[in-house]
PDB file of N, CA, C and O in Angstrom:
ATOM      1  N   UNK A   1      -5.782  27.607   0.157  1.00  0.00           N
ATOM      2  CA  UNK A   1      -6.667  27.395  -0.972  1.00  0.00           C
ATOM      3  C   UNK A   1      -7.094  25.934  -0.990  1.00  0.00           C
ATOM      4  O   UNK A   1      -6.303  25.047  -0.668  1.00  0.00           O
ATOM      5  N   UNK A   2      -8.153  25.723  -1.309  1.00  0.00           N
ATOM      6  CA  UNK A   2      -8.683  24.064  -1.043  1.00  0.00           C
ATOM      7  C   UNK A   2      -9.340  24.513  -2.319  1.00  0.00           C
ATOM      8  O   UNK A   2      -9.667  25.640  -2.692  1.00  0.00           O
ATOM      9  N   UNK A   3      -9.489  22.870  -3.114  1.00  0.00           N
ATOM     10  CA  UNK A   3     -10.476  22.666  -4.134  1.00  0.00           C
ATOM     11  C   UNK A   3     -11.204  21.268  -3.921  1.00  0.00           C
ATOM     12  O   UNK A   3     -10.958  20.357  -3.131  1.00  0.00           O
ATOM     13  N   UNK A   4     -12.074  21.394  -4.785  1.00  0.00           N
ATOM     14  CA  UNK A   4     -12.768  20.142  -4.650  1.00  0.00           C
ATOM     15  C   UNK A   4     -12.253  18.853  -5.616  1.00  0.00           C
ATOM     16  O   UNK A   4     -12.124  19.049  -6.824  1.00  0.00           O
ATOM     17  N   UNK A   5     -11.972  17.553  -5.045  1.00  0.00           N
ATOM     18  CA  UNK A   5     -11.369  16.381  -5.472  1.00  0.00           C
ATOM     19  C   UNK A   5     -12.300  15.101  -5.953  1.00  0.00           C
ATOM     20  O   UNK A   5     -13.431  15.105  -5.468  1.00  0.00           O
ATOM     21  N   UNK A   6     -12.075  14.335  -6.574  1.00  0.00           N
ATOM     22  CA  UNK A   6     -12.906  13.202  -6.407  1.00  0.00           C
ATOM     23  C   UNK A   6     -11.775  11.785  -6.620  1.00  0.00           C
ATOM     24  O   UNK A   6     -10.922  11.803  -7.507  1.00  0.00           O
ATOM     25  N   UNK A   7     -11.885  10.994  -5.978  1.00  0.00           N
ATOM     26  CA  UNK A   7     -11.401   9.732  -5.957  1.00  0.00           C
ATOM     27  C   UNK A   7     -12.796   8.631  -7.185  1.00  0.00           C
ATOM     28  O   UNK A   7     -14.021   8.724  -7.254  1.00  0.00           O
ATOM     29  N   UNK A   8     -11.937   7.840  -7.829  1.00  0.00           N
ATOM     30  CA  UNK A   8     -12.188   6.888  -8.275  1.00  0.00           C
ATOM     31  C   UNK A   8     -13.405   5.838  -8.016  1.00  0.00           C
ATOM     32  O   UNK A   8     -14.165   5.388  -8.873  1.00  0.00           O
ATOM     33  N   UNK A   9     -13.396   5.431  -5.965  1.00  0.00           N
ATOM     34  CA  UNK A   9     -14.743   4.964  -5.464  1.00  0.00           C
ATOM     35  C   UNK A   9     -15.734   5.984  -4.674  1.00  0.00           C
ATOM     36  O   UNK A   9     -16.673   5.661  -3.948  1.00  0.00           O
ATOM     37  N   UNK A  10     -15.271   7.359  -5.012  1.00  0.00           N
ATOM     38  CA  UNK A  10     -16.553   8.147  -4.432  1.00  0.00           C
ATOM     39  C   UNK A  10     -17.755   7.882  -5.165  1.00  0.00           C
ATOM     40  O   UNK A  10     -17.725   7.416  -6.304  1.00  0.00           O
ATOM     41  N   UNK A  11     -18.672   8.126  -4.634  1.00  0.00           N
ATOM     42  CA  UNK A  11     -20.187   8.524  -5.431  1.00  0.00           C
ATOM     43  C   UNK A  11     -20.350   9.413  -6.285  1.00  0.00           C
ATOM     44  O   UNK A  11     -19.868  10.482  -5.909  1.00  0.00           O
ATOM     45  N   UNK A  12     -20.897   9.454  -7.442  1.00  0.00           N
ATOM     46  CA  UNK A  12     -21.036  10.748  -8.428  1.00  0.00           C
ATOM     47  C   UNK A  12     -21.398  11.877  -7.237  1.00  0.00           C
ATOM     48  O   UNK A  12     -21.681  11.627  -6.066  1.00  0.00           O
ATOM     49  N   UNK A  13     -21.308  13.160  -7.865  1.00  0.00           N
ATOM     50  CA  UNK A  13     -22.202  13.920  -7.445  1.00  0.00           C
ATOM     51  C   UNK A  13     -21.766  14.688  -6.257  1.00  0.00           C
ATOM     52  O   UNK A  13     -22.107  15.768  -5.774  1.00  0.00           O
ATOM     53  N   UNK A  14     -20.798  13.671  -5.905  1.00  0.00           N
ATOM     54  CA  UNK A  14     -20.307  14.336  -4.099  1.00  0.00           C
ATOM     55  C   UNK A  14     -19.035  15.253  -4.213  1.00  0.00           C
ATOM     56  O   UNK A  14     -18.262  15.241  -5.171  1.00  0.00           O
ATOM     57  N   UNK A  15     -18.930  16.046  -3.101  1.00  0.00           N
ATOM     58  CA  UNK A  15     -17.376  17.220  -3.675  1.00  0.00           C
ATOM     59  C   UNK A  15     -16.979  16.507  -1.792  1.00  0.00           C
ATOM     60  O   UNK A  15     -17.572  15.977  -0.852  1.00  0.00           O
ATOM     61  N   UNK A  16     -15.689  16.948  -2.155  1.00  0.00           N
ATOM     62  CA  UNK A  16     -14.796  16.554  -0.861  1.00  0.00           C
ATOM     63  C   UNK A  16     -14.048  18.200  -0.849  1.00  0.00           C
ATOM     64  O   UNK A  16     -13.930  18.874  -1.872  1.00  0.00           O
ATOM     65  N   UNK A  17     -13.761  18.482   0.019  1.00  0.00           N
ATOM     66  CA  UNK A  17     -12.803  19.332   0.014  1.00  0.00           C
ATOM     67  C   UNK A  17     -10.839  19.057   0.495  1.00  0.00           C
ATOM     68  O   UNK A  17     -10.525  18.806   1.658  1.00  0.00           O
ATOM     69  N   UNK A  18      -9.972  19.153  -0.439  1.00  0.00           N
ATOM     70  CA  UNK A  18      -8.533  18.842  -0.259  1.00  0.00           C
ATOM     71  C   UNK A  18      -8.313  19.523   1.240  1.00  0.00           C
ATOM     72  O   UNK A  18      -8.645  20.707   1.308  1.00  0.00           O
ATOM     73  N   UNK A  19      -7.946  19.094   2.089  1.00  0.00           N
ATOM     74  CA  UNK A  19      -7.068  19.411   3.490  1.00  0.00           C
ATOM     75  C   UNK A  19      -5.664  19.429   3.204  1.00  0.00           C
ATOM     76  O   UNK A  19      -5.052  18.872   2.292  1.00  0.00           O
ATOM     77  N   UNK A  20      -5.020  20.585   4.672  1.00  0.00           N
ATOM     78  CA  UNK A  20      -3.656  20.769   4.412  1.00  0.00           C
ATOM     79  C   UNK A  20      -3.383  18.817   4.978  1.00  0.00           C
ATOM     80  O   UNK A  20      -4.118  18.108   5.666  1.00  0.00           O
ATOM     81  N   UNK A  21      -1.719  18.428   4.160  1.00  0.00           N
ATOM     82  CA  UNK A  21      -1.418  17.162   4.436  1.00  0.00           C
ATOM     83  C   UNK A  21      -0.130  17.271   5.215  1.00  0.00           C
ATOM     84  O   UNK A  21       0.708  16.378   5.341  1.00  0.00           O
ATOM     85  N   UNK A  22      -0.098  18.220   5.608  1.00  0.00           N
ATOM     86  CA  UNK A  22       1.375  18.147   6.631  1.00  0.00           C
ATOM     87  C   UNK A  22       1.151  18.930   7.780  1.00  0.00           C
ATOM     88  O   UNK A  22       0.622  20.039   7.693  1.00  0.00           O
ATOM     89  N   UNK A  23       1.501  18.454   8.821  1.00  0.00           N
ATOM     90  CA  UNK A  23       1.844  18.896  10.216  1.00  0.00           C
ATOM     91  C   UNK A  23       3.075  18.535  10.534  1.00  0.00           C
ATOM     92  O   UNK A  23       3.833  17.658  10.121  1.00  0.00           O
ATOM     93  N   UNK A  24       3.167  19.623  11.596  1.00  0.00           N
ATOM     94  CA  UNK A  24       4.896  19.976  12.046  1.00  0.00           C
ATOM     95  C   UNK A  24       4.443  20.201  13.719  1.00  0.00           C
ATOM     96  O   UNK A  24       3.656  21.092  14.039  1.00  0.00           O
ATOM     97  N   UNK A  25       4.959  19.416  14.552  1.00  0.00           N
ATOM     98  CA  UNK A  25       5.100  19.907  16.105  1.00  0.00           C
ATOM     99  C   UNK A  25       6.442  19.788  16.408  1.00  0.00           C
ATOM    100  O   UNK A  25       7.348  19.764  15.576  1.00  0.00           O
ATOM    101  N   UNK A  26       6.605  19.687  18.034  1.00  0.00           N
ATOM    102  CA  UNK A  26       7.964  20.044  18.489  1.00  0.00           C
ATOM    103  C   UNK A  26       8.459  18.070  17.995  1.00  0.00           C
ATOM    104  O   UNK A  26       9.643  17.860  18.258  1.00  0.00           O
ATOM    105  N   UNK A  27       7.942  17.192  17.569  1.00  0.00           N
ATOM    106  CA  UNK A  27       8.238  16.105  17.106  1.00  0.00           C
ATOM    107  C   UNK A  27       8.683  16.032  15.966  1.00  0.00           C
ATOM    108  O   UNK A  27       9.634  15.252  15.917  1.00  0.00           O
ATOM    109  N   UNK A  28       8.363  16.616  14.749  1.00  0.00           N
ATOM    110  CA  UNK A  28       8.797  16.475  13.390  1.00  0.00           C
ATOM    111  C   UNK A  28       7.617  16.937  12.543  1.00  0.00           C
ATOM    112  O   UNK A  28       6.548  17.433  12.898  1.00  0.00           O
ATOM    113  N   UNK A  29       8.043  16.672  11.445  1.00  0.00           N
ATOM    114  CA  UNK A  29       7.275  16.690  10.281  1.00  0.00           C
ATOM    115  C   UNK A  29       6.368  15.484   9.994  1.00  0.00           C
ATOM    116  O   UNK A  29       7.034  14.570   9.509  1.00  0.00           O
ATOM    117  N   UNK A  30       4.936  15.149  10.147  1.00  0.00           N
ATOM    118  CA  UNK A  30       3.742  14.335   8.972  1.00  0.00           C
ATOM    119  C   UNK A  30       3.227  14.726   8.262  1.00  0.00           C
ATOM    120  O   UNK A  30       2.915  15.901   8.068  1.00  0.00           O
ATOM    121  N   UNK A  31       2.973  13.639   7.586  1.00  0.00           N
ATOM    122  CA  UNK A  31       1.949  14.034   6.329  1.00  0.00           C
ATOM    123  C   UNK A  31       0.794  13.035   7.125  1.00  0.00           C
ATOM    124  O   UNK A  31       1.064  12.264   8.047  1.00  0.00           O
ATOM    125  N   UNK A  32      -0.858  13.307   6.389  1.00  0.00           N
ATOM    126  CA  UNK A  32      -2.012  12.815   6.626  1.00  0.00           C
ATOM    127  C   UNK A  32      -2.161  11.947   5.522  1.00  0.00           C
ATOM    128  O   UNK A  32      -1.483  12.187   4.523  1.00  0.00           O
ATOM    129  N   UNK A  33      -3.039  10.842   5.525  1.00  0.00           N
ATOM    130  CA  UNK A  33      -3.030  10.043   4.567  1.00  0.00           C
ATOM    131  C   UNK A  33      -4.922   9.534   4.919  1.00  0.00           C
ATOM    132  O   UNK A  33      -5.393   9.774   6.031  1.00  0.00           O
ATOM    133  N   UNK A  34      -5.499   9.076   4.181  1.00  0.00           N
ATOM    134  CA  UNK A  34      -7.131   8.442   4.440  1.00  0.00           C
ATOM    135  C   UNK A  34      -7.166   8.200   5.712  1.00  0.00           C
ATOM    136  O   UNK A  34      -6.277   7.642   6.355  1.00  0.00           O
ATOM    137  N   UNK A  35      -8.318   8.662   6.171  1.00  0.00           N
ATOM    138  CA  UNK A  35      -8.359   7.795   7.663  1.00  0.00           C
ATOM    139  C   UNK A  35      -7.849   8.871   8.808  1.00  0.00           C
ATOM    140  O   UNK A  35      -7.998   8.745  10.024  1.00  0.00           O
ATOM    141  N   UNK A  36      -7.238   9.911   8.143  1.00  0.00           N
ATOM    142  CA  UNK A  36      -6.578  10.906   9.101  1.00  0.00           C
ATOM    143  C   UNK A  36      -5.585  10.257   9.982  1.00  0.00           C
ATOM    144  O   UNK A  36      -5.337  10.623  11.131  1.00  0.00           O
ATOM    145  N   UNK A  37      -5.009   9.216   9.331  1.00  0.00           N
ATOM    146  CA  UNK A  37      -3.711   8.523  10.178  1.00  0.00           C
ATOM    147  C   UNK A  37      -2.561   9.507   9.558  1.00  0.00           C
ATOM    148  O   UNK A  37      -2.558  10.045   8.451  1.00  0.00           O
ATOM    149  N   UNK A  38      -1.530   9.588  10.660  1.00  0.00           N
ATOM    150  CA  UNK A  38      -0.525  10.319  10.394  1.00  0.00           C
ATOM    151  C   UNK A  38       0.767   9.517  10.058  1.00  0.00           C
ATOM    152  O   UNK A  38       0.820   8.364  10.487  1.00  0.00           O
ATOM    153  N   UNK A  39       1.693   9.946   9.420  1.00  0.00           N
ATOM    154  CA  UNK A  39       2.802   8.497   8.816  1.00  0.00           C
ATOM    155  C   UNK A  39       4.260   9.880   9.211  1.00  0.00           C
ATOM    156  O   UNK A  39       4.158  11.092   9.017  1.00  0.00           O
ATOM    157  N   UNK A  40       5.035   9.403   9.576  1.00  0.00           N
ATOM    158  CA  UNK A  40       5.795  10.363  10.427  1.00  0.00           C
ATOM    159  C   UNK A  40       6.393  10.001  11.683  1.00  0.00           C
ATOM    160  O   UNK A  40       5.666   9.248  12.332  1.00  0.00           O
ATOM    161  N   UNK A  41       7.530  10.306  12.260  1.00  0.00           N
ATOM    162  CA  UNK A  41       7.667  12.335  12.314  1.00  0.00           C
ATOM    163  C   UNK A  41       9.027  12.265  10.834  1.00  0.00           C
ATOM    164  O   UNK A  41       9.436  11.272  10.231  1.00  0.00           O
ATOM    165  N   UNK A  42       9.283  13.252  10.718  1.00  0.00           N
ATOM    166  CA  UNK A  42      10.395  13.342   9.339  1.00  0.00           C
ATOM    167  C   UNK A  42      11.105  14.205   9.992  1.00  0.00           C
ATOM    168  O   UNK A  42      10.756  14.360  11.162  1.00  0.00           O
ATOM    169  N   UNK A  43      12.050  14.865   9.603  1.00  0.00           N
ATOM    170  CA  UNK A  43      13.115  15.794  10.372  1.00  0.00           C
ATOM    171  C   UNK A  43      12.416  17.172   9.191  1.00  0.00           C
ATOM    172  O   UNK A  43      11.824  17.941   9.949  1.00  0.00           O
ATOM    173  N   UNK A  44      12.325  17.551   8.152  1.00  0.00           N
ATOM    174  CA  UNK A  44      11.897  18.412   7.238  1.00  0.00           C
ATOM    175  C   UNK A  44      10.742  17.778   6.605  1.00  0.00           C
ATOM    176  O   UNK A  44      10.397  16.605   6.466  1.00  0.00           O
ATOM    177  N   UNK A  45      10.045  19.367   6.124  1.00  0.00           N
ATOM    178  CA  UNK A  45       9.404  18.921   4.822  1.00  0.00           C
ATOM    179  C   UNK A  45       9.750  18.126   3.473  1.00  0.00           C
ATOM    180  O   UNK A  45       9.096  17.259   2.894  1.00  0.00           O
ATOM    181  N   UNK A  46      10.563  18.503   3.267  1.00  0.00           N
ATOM    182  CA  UNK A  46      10.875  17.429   2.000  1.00  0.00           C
ATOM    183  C   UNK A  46      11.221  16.033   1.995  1.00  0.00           C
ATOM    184  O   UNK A  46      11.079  15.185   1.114  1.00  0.00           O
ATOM    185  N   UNK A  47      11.795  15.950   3.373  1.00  0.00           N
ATOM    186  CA  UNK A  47      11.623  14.333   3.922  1.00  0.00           C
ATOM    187  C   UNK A  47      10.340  13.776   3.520  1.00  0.00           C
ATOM    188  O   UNK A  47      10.253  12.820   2.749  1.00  0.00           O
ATOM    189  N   UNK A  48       9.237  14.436   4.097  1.00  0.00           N
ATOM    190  CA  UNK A  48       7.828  14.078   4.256  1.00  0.00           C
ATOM    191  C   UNK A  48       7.967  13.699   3.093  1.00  0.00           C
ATOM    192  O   UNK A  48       8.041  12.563   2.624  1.00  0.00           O
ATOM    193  N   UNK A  49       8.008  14.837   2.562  1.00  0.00           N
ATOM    194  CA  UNK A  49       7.361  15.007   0.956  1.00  0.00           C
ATOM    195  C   UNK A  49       7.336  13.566  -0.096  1.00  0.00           C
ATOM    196  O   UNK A  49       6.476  12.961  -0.735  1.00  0.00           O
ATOM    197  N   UNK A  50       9.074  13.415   0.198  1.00  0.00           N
ATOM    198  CA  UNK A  50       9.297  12.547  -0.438  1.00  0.00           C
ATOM    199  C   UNK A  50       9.027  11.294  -0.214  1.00  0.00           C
ATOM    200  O   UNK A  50       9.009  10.439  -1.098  1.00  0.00           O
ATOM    201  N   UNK A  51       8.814  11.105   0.905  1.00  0.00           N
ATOM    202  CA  UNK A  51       8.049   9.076   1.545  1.00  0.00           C
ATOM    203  C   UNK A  51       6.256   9.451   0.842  1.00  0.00           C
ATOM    204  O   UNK A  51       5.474   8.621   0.378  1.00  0.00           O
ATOM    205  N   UNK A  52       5.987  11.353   1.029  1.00  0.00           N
ATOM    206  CA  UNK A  52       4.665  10.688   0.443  1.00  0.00           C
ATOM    207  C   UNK A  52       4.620  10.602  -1.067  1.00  0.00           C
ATOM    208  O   UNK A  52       3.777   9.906  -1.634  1.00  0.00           O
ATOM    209  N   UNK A  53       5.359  11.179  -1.595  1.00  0.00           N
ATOM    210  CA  UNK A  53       5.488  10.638  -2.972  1.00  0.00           C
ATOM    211  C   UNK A  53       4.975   9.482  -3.511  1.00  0.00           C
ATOM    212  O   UNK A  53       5.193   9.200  -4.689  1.00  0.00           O
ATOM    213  N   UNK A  54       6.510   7.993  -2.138  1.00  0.00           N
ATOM    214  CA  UNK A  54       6.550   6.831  -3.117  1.00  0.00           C
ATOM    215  C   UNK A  54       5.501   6.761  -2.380  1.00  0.00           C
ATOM    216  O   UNK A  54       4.819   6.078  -3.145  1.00  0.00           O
ATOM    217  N   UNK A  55       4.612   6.997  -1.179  1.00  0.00           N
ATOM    218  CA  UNK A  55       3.276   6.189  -0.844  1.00  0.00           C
ATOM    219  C   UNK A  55       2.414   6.421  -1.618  1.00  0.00           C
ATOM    220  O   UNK A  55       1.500   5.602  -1.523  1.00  0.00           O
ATOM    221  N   UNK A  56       2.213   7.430  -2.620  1.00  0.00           N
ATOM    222  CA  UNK A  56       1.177   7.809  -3.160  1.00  0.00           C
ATOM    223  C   UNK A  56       1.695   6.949  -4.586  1.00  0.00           C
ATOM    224  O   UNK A  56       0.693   6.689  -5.252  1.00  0.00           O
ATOM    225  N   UNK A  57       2.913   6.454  -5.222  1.00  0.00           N
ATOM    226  CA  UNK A  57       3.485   5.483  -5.852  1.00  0.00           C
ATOM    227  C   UNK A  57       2.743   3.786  -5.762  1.00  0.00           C
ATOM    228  O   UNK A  57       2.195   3.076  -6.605  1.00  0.00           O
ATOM    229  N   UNK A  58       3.049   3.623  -4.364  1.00  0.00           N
ATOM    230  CA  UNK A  58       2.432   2.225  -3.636  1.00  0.00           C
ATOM    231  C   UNK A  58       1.212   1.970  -4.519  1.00  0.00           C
ATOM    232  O   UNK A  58       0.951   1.260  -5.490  1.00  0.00           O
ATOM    233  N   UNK A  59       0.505   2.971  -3.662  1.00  0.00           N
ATOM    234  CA  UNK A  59      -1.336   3.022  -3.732  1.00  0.00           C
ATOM    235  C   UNK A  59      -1.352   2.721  -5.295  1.00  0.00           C
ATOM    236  O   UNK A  59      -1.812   1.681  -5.766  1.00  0.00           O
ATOM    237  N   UNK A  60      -0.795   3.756  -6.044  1.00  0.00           N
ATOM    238  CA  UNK A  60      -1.488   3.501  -7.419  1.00  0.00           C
ATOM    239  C   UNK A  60      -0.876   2.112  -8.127  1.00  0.00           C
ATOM    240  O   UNK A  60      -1.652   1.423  -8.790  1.00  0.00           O
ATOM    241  N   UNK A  61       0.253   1.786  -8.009  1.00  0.00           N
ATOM    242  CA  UNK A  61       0.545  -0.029  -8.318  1.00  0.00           C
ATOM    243  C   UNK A  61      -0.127  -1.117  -7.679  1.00  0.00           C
ATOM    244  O   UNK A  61      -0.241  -2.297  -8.008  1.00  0.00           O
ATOM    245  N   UNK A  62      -0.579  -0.424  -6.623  1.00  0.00           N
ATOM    246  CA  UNK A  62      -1.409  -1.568  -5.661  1.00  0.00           C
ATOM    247  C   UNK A  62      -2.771  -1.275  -6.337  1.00  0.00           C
ATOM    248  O   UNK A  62      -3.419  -2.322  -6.353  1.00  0.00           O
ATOM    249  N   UNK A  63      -3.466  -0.229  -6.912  1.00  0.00           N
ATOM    250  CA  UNK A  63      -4.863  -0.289  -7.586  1.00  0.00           C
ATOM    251  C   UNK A  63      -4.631  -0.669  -8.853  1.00  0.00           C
ATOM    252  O   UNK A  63      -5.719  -1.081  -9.255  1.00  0.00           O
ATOM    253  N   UNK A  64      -3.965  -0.752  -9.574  1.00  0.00           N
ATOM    254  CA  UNK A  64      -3.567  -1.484 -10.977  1.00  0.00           C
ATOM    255  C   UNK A  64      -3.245  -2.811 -10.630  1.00  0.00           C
ATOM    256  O   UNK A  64      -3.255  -3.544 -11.619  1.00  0.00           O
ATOM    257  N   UNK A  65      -2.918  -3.468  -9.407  1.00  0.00           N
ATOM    258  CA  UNK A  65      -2.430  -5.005  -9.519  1.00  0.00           C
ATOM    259  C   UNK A  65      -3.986  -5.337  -9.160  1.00  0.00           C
ATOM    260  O   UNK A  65      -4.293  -6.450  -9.587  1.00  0.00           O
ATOM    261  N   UNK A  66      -4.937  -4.735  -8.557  1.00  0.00           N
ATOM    262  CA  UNK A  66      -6.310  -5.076  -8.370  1.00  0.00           C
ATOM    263  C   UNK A  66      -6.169  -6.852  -8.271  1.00  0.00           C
ATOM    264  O   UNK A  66      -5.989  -7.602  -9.230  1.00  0.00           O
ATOM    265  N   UNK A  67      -6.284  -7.171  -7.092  1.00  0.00           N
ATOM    266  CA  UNK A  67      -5.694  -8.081  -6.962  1.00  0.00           C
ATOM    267  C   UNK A  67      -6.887  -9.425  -7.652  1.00  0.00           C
ATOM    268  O   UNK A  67      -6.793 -10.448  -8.330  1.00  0.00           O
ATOM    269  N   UNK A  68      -7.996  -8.603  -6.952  1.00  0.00           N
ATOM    270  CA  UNK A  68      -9.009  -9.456  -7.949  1.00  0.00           C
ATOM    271  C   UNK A  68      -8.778  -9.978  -9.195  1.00  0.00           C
ATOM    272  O   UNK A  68      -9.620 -10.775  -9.607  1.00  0.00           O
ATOM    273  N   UNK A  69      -7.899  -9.738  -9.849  1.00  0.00           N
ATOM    274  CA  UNK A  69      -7.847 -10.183 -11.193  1.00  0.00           C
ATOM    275  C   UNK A  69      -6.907 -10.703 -11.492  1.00  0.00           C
ATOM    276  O   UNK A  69      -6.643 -10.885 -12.680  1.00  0.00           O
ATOM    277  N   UNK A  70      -5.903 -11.207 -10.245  1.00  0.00           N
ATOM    278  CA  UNK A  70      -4.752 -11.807 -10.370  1.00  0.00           C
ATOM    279  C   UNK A  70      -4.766 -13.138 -10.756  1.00  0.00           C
ATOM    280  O   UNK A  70      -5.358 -13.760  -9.874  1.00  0.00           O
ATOM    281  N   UNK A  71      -4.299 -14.088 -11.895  1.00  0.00           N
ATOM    282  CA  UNK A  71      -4.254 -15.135 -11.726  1.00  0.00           C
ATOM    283  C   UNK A  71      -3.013 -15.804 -11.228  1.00  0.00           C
ATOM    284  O   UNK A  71      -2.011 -15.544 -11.894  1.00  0.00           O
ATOM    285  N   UNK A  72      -2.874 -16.491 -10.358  1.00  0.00           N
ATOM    286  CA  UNK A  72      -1.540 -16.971  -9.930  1.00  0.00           C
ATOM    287  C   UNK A  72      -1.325 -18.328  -9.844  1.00  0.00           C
ATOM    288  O   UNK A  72      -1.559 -19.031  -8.861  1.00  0.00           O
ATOM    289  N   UNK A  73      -0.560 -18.911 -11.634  1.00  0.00           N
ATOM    290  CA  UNK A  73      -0.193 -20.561 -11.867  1.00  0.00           C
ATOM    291  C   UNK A  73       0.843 -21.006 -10.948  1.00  0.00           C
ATOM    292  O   UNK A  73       1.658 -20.182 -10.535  1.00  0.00           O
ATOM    293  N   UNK A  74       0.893 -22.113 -10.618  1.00  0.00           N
ATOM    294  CA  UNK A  74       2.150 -22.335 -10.068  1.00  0.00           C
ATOM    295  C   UNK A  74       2.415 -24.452 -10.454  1.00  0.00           C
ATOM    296  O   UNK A  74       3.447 -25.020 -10.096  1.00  0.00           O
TER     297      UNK A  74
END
């Protein structure tokens, strides 16, 4: 089942369609991330699962520190 997503810097108007985010070969378990880079191998799915969790954690503290707007006194 795929639906349609939108990110934050897409263009109005545009639909993306969600892709499966995990692959499994005789190497292990990845997940897919932007860019179709693969982050992996994991021994299980829930391994995966769980590194993509905190990466998907990262991303959103890293778009709230928007760095642009950092002031840094020292």
């Amino acid at each position: 089942m795929s639906r349609a997503v939108h990110r934050k810097s897409d263009p109005l108007n545009v639909n993306f369609e969600k892709s499966h985010r995990f692959v499994v070969n005789d190497r292990g378990v990845y997940y897919k991330v932007r860019g179709g880079r693969l982050n992996g191998p994991f021994e299980s799915e829930k391994e995966a699962q769980d590194d993509l969790d905190v990466f998907k954690q990262v991303i959103l503290i890293e778009e709230e520190l928007d760095t642009e707007n950092i002031r840094i006194f020292s």
